[in-house]
C-alpha positions as CSV (number, residue, x, y, z in Angstrom):
1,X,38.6,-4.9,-6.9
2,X,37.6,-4.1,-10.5
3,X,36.7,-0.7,-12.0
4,X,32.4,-1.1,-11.5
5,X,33.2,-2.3,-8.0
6,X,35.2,0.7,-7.0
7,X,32.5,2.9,-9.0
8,X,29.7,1.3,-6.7
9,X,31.8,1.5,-3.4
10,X,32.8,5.6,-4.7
11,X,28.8,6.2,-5.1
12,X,28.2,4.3,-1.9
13,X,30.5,6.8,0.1
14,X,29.4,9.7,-1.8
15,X,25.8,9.0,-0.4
16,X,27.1,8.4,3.2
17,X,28.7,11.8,3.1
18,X,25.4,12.9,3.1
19,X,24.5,11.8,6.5
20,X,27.6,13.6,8.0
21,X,27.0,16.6,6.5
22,X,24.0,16.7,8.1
23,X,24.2,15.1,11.4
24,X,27.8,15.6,12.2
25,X,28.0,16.7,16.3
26,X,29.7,20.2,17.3
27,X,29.3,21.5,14.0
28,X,28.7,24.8,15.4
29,X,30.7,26.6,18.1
30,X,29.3,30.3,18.8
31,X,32.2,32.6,21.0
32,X,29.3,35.4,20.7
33,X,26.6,36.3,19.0
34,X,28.0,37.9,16.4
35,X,31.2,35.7,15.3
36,X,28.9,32.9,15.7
37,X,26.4,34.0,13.8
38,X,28.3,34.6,11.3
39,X,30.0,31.2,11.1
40,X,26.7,29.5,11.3
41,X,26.2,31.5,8.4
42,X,29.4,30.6,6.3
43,X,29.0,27.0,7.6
44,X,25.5,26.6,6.7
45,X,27.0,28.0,2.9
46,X,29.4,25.3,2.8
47,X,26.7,22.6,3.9
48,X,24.4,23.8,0.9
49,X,27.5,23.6,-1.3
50,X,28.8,20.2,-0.2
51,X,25.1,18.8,-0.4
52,X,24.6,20.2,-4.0
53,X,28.0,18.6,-4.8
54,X,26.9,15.4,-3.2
55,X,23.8,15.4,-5.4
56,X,25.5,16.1,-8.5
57,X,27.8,13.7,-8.2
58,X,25.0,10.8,-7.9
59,X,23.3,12.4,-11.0
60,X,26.3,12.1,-12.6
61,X,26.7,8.4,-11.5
62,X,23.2,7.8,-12.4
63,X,22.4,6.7,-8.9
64,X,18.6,6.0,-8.0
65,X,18.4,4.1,-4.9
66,X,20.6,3.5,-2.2
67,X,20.1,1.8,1.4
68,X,22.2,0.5,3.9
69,X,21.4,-3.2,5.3
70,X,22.9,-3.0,8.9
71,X,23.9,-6.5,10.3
72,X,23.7,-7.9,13.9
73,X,27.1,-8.0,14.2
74,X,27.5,-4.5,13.3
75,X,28.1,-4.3,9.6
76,X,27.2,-2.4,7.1
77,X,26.1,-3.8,3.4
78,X,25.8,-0.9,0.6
79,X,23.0,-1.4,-1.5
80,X,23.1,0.6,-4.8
81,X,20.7,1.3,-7.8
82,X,22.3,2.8,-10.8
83,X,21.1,3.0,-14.1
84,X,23.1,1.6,-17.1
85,X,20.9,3.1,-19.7
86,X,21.5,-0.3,-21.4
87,X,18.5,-2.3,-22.7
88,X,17.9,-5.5,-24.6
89,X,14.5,-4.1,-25.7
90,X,12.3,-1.1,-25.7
91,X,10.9,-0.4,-22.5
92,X,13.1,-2.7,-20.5
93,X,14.1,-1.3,-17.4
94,X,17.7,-0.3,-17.0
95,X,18.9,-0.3,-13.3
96,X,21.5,-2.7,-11.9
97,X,21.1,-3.4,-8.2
98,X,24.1,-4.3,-6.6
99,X,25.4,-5.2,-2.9
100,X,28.4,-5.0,-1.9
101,X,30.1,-5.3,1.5
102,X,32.4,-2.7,3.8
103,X,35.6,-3.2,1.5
104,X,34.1,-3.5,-1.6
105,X,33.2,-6.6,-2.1
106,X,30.3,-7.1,-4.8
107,X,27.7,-10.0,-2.9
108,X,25.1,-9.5,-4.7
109,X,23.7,-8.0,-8.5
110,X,20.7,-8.5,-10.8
111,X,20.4,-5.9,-14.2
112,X,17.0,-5.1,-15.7
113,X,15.0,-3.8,-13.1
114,X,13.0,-1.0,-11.6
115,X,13.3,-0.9,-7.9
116,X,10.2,0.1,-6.3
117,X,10.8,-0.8,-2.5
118,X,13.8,-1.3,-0.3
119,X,13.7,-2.4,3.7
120,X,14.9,-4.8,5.9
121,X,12.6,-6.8,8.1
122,X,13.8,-9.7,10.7
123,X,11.2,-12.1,9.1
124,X,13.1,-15.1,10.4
125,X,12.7,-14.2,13.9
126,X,16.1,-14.1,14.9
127,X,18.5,-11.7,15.2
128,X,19.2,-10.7,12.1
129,X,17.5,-9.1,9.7
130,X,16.4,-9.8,5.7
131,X,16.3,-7.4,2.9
132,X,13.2,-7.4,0.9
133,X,13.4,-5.8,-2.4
134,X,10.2,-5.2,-4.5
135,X,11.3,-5.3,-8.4
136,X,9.6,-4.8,-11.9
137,X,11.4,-6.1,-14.7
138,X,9.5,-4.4,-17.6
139,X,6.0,-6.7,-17.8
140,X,2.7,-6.5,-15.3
141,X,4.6,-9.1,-12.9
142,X,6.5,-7.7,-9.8
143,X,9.4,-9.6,-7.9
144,X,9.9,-10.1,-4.4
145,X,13.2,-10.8,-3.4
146,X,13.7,-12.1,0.0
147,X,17.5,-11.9,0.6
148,X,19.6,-13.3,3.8
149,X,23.4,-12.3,4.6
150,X,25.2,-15.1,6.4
151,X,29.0,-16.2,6.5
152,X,30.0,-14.0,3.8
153,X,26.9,-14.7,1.3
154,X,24.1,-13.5,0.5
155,X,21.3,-16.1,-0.7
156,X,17.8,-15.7,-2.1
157,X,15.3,-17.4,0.5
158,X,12.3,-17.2,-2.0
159,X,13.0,-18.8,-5.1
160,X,13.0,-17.6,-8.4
161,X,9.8,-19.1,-9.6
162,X,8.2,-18.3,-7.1
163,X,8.7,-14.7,-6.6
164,X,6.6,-13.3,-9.2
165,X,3.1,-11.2,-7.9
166,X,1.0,-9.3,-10.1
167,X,-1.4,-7.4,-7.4
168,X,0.3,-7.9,-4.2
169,X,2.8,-8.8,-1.9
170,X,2.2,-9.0,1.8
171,X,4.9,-10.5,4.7
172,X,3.5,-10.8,8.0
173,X,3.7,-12.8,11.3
174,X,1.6,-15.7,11.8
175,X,-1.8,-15.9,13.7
176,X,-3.7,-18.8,13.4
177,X,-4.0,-21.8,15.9
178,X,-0.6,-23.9,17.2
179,X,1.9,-21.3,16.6
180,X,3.8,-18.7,18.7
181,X,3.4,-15.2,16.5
182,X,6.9,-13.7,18.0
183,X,8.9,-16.9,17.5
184,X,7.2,-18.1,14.3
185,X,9.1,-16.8,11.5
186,X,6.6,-14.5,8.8
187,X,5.1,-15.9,6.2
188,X,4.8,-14.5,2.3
189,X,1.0,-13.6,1.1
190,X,1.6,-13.6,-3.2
191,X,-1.8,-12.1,-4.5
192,X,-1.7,-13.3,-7.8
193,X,-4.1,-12.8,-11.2
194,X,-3.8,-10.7,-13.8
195,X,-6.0,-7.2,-13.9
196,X,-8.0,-5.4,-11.5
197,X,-10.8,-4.8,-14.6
198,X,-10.8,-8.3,-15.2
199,X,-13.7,-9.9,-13.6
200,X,-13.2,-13.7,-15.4
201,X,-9.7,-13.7,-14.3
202,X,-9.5,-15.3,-10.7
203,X,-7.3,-13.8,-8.3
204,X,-5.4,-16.0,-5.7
205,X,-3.1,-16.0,-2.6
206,X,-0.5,-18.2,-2.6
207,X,1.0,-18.8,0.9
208,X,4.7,-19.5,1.5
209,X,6.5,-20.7,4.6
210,X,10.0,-20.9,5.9
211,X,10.9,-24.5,6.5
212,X,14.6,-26.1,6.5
213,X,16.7,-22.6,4.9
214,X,14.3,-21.4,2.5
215,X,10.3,-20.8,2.2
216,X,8.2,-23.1,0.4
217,X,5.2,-23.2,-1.2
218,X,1.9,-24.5,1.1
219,X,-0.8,-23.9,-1.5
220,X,-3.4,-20.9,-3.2
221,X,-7.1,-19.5,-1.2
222,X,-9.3,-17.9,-3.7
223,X,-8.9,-14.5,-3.3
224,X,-12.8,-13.4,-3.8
225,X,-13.5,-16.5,-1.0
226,X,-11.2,-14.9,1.7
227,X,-12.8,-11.2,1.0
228,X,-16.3,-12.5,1.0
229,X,-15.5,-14.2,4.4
230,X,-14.1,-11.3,5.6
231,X,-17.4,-9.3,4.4
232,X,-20.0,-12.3,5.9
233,X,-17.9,-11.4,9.6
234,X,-17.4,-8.0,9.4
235,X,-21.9,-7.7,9.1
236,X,-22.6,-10.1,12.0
237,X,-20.6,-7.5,13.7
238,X,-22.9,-4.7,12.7
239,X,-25.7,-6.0,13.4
């Protein structure tokens, strides 16, 4: 295990501590009123002081974001955000994501990113779940990364040229004809176009579905025709 690996495992443990501090059962055992309130009250002292030792030690580490990916089969993946305060460029962001398992194993890692959203969803329909991470690398483009733990490995089930969005990105079960919703696995709604101000520029959604390991591309719906459907059904209904 090498030196950043251990660092990340440290940070990730540092964080979990949190969560006992908090939550840990018995933590309070009153023999009367008085003794116990009086240990409630040096206990409660200690919590504070742990916690702000906690904190300062991710501070220290530079952590910004961590979440835990909990597997089927009971595992735990640690996923941590730390800034390296390195850049290739002005503005570039500076966070390294990594993922590593139980014994510190590093899975995972992209550098250069902002994370702006972390959760799990079981978009496959199965079992086990997927981490979906929402990144910006510096421009007006957003990432989606659609990420899938099996046998050891993690593998990206988007790929990379296809997991840009500038407006949105939407995941969500399927509802149209043919298909079963709760055993069709979700498909990936990229609104794409660039600026909101911009009136010339058309905006799109390009659909992806999950076929043999990985989604794929099935095509772009205008934007502006989808919302003006919507509008044309939404008035018969008024009326």
């Amino acid at each position: 295990m090498d030196r950043f690996t251990k660092s990340l495992l440290l940070c990730a443990l540092v964080v979990a501590i949190v969560a006992l501090i908090g939550f840990w059962p018995g933590k309070y055992q009153y023999s009367t009123a008085v003794s116990g309130g009086l240990a409630r009250s040096s206990q409660e002292h200690g919590k504070t002081a742990d916690i702000n030792a906690t904190v300062q030690k991710l501070l220290n580490d530079n952590v910004t974001a961590f979440y835990q990916w909990k597997m089927d089969t009971g595992a735990t993946l640690l996923c941590i955000a730390r800034d390296s305060g390195k850049h290739e460029f002005p503005g570039e962001p500076t966070n390294v994501f990594s993922i590593i398992d139980g014994q510190g194993k590093l899975l995972y890692q992209i550098d250069g990113v902002e994370i702006l959203s972390i959760s799990t969803s079981c978009m496959l329909r199965d079992m086990r779940s997927q981490l979906v991470v929402s990144v910006n690398g510096g421009g007006r483009q957003n990432d989606l990364k659609i990420l899938d733990y099996q046998n050891g490995k993690i593998t990206e089930l988007l790929d990379s040229d296809d997991q840009d969005y500038s407006i949105a990105a939407l995941i969500k079960p399927q509802f149209r004809s043919g298909v079963i919703p709760a055993k069709e696995p979700y498909e990936i709604l990229m609104i794409r176009g660039v600026g909101l101000a911009n009136s010339d520029e058309k905006k799109y959604v390009s659909v992806y579905r999950y076929a043999d390991g990985s989604y794929e591309f099935n095509g772009d719906v205008s934007q502006q025709l989808l919302d003006d459907y919507m509008e044309r059904l939404l008035k018969k209904k008024t009326r």
